[in-house]
N, CA and C atoms as a LAMMPS dump frame, in Angstrom:
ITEM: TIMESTEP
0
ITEM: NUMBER OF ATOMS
237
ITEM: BOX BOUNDS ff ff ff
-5.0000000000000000e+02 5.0000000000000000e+02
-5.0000000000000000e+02 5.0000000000000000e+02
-5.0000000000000000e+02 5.0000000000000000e+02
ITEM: ATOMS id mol type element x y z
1 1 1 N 140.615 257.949 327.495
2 1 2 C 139.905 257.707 328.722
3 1 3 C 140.521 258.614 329.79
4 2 1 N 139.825 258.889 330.811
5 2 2 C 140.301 260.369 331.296
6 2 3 C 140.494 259.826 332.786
7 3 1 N 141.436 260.207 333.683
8 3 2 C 141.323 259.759 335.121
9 3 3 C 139.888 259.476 335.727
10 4 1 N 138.54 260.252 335.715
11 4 2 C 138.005 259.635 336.158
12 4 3 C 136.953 258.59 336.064
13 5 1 N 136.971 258.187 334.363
14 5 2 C 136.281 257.181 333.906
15 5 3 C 137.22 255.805 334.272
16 6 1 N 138.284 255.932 334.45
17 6 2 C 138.942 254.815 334.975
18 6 3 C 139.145 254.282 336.538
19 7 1 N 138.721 255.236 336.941
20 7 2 C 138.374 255.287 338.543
21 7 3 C 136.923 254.713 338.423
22 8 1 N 136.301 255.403 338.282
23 8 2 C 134.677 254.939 337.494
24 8 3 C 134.906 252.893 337.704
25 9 1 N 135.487 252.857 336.51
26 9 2 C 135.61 251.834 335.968
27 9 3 C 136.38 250.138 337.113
28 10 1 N 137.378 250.879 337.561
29 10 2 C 137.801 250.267 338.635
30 10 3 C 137.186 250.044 339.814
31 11 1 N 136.231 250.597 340.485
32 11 2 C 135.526 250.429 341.945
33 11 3 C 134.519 249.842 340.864
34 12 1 N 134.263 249.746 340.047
35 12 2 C 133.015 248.841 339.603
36 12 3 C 133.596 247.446 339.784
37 13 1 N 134.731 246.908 339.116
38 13 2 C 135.59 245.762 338.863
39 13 3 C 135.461 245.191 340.173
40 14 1 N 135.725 246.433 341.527
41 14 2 C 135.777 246.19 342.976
42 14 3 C 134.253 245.315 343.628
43 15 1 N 133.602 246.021 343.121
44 15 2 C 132.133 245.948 343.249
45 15 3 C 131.975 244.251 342.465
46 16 1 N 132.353 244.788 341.436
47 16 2 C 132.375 243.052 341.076
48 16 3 C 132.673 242.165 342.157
49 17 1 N 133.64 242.391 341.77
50 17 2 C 134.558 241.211 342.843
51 17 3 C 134.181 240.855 344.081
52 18 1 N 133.615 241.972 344.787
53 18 2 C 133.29 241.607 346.078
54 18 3 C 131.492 240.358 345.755
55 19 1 N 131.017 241.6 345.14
56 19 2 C 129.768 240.553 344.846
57 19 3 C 130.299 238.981 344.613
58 20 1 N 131.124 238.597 343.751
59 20 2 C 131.401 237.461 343.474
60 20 3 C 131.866 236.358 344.207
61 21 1 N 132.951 237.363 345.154
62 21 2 C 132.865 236.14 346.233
63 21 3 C 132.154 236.12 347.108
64 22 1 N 131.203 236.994 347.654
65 22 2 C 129.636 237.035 348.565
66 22 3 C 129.346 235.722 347.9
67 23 1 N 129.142 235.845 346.29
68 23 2 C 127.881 234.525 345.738
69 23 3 C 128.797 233.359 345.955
70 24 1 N 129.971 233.3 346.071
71 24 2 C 131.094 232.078 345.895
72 24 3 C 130.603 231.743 347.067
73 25 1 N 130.782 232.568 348.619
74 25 2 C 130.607 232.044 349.417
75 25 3 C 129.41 231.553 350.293
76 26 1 N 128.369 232.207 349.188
77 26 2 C 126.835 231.292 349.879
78 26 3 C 126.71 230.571 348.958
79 27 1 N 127.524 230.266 348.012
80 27 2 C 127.394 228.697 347.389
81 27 3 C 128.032 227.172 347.906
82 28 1 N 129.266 228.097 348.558
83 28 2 C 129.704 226.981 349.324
84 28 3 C 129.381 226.752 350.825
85 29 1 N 128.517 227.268 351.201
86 29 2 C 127.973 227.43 352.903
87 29 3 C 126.817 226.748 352.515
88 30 1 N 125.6 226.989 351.141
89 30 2 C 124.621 226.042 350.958
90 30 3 C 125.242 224.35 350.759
91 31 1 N 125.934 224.358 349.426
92 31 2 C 126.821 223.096 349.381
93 31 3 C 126.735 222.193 351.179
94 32 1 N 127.397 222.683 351.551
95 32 2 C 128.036 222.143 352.684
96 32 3 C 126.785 222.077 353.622
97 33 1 N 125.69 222.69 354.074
98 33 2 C 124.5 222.683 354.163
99 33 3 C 123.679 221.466 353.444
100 34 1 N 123.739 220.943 351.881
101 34 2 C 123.329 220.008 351.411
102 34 3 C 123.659 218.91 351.755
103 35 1 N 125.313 218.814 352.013
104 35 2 C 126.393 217.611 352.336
105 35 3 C 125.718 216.874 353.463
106 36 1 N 125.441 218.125 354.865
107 36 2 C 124.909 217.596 355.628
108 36 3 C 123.687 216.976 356.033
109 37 1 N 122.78 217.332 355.182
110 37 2 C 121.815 217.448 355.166
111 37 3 C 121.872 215.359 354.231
112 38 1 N 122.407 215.452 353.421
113 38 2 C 122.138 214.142 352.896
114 38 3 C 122.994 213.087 353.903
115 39 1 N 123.779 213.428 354.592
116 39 2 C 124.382 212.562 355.588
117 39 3 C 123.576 212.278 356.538
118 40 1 N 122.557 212.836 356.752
119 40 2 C 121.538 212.985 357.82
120 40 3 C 120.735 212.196 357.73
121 41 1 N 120.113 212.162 356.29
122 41 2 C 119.35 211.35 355.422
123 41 3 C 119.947 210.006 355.262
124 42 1 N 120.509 209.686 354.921
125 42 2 C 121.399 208.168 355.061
126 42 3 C 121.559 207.851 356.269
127 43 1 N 121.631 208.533 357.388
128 43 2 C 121.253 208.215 358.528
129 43 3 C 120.206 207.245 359.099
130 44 1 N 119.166 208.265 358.714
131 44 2 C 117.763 207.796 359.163
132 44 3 C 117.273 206.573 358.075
133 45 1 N 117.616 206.658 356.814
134 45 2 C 117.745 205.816 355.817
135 45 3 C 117.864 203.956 356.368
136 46 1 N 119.193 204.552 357.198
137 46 2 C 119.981 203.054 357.681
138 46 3 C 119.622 202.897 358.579
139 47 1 N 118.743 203.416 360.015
140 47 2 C 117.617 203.292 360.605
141 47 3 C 116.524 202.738 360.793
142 48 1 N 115.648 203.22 359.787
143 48 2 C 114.534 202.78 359.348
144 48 3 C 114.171 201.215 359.336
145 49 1 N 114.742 200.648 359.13
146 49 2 C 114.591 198.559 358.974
147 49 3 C 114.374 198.663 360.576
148 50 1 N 115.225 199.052 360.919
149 50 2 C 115.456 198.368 362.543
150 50 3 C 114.613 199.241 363.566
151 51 1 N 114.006 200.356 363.441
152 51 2 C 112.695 200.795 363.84
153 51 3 C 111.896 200.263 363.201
154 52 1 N 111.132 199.643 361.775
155 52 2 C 110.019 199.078 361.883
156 52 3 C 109.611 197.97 362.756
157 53 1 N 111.21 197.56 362.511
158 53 2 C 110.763 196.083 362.948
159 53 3 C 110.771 196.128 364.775
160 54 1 N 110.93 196.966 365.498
161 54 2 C 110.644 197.314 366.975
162 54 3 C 109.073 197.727 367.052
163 55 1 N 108.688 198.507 366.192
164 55 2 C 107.064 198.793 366.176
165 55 3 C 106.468 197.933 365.639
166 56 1 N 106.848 197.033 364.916
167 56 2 C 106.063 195.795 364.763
168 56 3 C 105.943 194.907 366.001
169 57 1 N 107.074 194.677 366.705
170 57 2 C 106.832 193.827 368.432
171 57 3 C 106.211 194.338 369.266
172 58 1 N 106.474 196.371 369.116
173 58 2 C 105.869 197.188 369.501
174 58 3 C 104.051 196.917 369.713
175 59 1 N 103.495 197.144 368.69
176 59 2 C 102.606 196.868 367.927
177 59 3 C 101.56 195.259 368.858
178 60 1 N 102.594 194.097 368.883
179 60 2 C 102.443 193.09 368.651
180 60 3 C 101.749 193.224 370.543
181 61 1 N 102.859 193.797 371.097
182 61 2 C 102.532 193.902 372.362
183 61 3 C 101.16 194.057 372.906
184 62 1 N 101.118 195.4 372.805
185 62 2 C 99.805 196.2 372.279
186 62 3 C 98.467 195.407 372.67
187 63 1 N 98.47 194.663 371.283
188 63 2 C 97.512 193.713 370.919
189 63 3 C 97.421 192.799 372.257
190 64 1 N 98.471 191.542 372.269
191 64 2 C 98.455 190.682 373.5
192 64 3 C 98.176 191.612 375.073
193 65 1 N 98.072 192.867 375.636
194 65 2 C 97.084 193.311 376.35
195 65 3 C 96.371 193.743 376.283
196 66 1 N 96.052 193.871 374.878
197 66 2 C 94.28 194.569 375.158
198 66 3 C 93.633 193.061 374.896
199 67 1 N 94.522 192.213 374.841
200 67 2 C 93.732 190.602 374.712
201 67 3 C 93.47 190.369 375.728
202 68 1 N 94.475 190.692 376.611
203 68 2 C 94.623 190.127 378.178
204 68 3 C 93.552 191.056 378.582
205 69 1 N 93.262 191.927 378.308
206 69 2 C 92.516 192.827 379.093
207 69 3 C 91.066 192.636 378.97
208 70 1 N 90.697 192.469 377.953
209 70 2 C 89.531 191.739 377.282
210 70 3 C 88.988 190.626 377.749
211 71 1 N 90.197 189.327 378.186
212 71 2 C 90.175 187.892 378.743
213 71 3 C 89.593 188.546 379.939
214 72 1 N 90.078 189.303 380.8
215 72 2 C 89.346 189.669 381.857
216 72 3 C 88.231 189.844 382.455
217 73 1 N 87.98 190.899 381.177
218 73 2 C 86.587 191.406 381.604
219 73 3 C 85.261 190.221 380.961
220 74 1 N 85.689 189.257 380.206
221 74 2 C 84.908 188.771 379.712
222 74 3 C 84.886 187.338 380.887
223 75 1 N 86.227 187.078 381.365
224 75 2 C 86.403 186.309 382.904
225 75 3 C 85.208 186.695 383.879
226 76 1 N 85.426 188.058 384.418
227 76 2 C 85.047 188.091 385.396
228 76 3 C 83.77 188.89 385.388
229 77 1 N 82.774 189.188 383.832
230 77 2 C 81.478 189.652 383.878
231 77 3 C 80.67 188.442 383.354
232 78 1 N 81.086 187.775 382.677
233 78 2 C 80.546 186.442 381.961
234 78 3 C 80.405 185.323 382.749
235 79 1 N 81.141 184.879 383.272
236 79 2 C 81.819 183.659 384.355
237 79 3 C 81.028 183.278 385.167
């Protein structure tokens, strides 16, 4: 093998290497990207009960004035 097939040979190894930890390190920047991403999710997860049940009173409200509102008009065009 002659000096410059081993030169050759070596900046390839380089080339490797660098590629490898490029991919190492957008594997662990996605990773950690996922981590958060499911912490986020368990978040809103553990959430969820205690917002339905506000849009259900939510909800409930709602209803009792467009009742009231209704009682009204049926008060004071009917009456």
């Amino acid at each position: 093998m002659t000096f410059k097939e081993a030169k050759d040979i070596v900046e390839r190894l380089e080339l490797a290497d660098l590629s490898l930890r490029n991919s190492f390190d957008n594997i662990d920047y996605a990773r950690r990207n996922l981590d958060d991403s499911l912490i986020e999710q368990k978040k809103v997860l553990k959430q969820l009960p205690e917002k339905e049940s506000k849009i259900k009173y939510l909800y409930l409200i709602i209803m009792l004035n467009i009742g009231f509102i209704g009682g009204l008009f049926v008060g004071k065009y009917l009456l």
